[in-house]
C-alpha positions as CSV (number, residue, x, y, z in Angstrom):
1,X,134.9,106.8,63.4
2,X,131.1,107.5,63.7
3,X,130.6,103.8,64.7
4,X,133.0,103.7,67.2
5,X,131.8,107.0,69.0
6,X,128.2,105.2,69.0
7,X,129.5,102.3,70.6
8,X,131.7,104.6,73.3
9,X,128.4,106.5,73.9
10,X,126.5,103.7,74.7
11,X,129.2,102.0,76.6
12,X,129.0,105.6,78.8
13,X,125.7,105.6,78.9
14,X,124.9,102.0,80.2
15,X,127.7,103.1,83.2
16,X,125.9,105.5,84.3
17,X,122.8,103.4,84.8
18,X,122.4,102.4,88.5
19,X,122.6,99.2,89.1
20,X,120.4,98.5,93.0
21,X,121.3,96.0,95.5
22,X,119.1,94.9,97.6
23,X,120.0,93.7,101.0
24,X,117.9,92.3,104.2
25,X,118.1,89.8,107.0
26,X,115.1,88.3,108.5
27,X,116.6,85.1,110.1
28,X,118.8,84.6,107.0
29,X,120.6,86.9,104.8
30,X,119.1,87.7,101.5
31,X,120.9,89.7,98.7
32,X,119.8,90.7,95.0
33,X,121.3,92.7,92.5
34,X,119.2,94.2,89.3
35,X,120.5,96.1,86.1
36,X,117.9,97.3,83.8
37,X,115.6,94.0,83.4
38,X,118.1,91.9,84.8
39,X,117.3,90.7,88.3
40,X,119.7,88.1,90.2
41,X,119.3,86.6,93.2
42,X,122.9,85.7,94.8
43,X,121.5,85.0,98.5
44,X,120.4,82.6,99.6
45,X,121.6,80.2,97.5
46,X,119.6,77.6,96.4
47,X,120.0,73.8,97.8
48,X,121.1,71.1,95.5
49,X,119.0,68.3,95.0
50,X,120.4,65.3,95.9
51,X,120.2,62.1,93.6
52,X,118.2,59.7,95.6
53,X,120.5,56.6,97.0
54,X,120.2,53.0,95.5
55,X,118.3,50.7,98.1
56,X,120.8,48.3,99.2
57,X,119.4,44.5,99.5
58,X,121.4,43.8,102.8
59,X,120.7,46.4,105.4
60,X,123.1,45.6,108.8
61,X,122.0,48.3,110.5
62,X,119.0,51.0,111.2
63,X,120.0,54.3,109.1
64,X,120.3,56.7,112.2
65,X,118.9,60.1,112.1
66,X,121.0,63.4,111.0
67,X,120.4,66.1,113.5
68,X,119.3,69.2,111.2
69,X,122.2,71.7,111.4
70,X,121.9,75.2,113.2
71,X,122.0,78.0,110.8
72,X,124.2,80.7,112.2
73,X,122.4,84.0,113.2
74,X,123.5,87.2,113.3
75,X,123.5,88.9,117.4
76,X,122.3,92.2,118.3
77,X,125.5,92.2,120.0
78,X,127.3,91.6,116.6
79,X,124.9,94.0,114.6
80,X,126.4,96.6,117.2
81,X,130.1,96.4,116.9
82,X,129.2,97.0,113.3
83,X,128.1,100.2,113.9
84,X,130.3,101.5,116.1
85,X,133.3,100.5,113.1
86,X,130.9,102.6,111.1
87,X,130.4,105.6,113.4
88,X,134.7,105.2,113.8
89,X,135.0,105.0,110.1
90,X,132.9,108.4,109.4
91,X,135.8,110.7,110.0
92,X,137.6,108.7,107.3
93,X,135.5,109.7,104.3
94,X,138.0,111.9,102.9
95,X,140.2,109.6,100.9
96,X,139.0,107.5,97.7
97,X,137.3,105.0,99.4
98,X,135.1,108.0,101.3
99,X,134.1,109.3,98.0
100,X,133.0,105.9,96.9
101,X,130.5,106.0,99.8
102,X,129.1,109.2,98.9
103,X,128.3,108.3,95.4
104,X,126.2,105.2,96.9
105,X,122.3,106.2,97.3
106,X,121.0,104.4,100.4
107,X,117.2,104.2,100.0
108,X,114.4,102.2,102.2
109,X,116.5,101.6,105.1
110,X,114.7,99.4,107.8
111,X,115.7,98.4,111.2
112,X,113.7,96.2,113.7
113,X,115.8,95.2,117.3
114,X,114.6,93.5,120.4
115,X,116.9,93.9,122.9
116,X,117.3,91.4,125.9
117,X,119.2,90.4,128.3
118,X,119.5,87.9,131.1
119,X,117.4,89.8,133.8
120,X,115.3,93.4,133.8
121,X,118.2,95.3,134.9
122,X,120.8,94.4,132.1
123,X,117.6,94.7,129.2
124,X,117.2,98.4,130.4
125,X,120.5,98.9,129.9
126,X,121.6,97.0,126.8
127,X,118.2,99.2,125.3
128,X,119.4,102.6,126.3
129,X,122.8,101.8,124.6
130,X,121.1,100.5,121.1
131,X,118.9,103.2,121.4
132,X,122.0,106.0,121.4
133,X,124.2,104.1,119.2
134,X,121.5,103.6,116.3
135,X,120.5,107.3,116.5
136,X,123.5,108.7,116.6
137,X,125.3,106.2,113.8
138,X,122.0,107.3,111.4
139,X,122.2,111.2,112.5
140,X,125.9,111.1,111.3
141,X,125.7,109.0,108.3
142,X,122.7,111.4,107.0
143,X,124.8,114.6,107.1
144,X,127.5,112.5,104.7
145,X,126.2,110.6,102.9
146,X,123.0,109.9,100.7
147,X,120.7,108.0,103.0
148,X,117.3,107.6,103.2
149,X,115.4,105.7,106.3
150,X,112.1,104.5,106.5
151,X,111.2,102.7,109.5
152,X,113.4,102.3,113.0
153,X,112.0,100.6,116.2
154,X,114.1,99.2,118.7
155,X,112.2,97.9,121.3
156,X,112.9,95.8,124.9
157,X,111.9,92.4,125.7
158,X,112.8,91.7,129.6
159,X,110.9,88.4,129.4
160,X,113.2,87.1,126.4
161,X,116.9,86.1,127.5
162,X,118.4,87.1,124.4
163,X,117.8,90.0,121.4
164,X,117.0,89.7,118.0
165,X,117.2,92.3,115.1
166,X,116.1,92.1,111.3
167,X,116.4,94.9,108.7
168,X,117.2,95.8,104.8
169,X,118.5,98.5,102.4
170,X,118.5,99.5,99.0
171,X,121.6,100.2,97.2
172,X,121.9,102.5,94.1
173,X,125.3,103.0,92.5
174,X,126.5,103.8,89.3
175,X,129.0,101.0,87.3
176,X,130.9,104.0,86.1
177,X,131.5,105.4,89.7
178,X,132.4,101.4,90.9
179,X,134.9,101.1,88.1
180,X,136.8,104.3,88.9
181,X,137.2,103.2,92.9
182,X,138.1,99.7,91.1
183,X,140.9,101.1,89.4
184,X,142.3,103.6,91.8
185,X,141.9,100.3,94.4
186,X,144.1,98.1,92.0
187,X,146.1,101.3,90.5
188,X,146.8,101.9,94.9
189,X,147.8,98.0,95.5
190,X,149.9,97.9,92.2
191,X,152.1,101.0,93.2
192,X,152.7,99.9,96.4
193,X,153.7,96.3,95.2
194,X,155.9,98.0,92.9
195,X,157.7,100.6,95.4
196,X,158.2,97.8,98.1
197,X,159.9,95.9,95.8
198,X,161.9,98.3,94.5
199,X,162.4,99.4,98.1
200,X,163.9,95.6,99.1
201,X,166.6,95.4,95.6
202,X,167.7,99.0,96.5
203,X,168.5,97.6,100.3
204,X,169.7,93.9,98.9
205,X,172.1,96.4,96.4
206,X,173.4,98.4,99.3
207,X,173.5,95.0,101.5
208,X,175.9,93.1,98.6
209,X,178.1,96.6,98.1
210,X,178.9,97.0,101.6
211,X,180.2,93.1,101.7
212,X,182.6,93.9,98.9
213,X,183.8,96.9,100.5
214,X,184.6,94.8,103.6
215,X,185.9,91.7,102.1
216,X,188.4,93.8,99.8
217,X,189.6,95.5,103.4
218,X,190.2,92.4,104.6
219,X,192.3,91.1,101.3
C-alpha cells in the first residue's frame, strides 16, 4: 500500500511540473518543448540527407537546374485576422476550454511588425489599424489571462510594398491541468457520439413502427 501511494505521489507530483513551449517566427516557424532536463526541438524539422546518386556512364542529356522552392511566409495581413478570432474568442472564456487558457502562463511575449502597403496613403492606414488591434487584443488578454509582454514595436515602412512581422512566446502549463481539458475534450466528443446515435435508433424505431401501423391499415 505504502509503495503504491509513493508512486501516486510522484506520479502527482511530476503533473504538476510545467512543462514550457517555446514558440517564435523569424522568417520560419520555430517550436520547442522542455520538461525538466528534457529539451525537444519539434520545429523546424531537420532535412534528410540524401544518399548521393550513382554516376551513370551514358549521360544523354545536361542535368537541368531545380529552381529552389519558396518557403511559405506568414503575412501581417494573416498575423491579423488571428487576432481579431482572438479578440472574438475572449468573451468565450467561460466554458472548459476558457479555463484551459487561464491556467496557461504566457511569459516573454515579443512582437516586431512593419507595416506597408502599396503607396503612403494605404501604409498610414494599414499602421493605424495594427496599431489599435495589437493594443487592444494585448489590453484584453492581460485582464484574463496570465500574460506577460516584453517588447512591442510596430512600425511603418512607406518605401517597402509589403509588411513583415516576427515574434515569440513562452508557454508554461502544467501536464495535470492539460490532462483534465484532455479528458473533459474526449469525455465532451464521446457523449455527444453517443447521444446522436441514440438520437438516430430512437427515430429509425419510431420510422419502422409507424410502417407497421400503416401497412396493417392497409391489410
Amino acid at each position: 500500500m505504502w509503495v503504491i501511494l509513493g508512486v501516486l505521489a510522484v506520479l502527482l507530483f511530476l503533473l504538476f511540473l510545467p512543462v514550457t513551449v517555446e514558440v517564435a517566427y523569424q522568417q520560419e516557424l520555430s517550436l520547442r518543448v522542455q520538461y525538466l532536463f528534457w529539451k525537444l526541438g519539434i520545429l523546424p524539422a531537420k532535412e534528410k540527407q540524401k544518399k548521393p546518386k550513382a554516376v551513370e556512364k551514358k549521360v544523354t542529356e545536361e542535368p537541368t537546374e531545380e529552381k529552389p522552392k519558396k518557403k511559405k511566409s506568414i503575412t501581417v495581413d494573416f498575423l491579423l485576422e488571428i487576432l481579431e478570432l482572438l479578440k472574438q474568442a475572449l468573451s468565450s472564456l467561460k466554458n472548459p476550454l476558457g479555463w484551459f487558457l487561464r491556467k496557461l502562463r504566457y511569459r516573454d511575449i515579443w512582437l516586431h511588425i512593419t507595416a506597408a502597403k502599396e503607396d503612403a496613403h494605404q501604409t498610414a492606414l494599414f499602421y493605424g489599424q495594427c496599431q489599435a488591434l495589437v493594443h487592444t487584443v494585448f489590453s484584453l488578454l492581460e485582464h484574463c489571462i496570465d500574460i506577460k509582454t516584453t517588447d512591442i514595436q510596430i512600425q511603418a515602412d512607406f518605401c517597402a510594398e509589403e509588411g513583415s512581422f516576427s515574434g515569440g512566446a513562452k508557454l508554461k502549463v502544467r501536464p495535470l491541468y492539460a490532462l483534465i481539458f484532455a479528458l473533459w475534450f474526449v469525455g465532451s466528443f464521446g457523449l455527444g457520439y453517443v447521444k446522436r446515435k441514440w438520437t438516430e435508433s430512437k427515430l429509425e424505431k419510431e420510422l419502422k413502427e409507424q410502417c407497421n401501423k400503416q401497412k396493417e391499415r392497409k391489410e
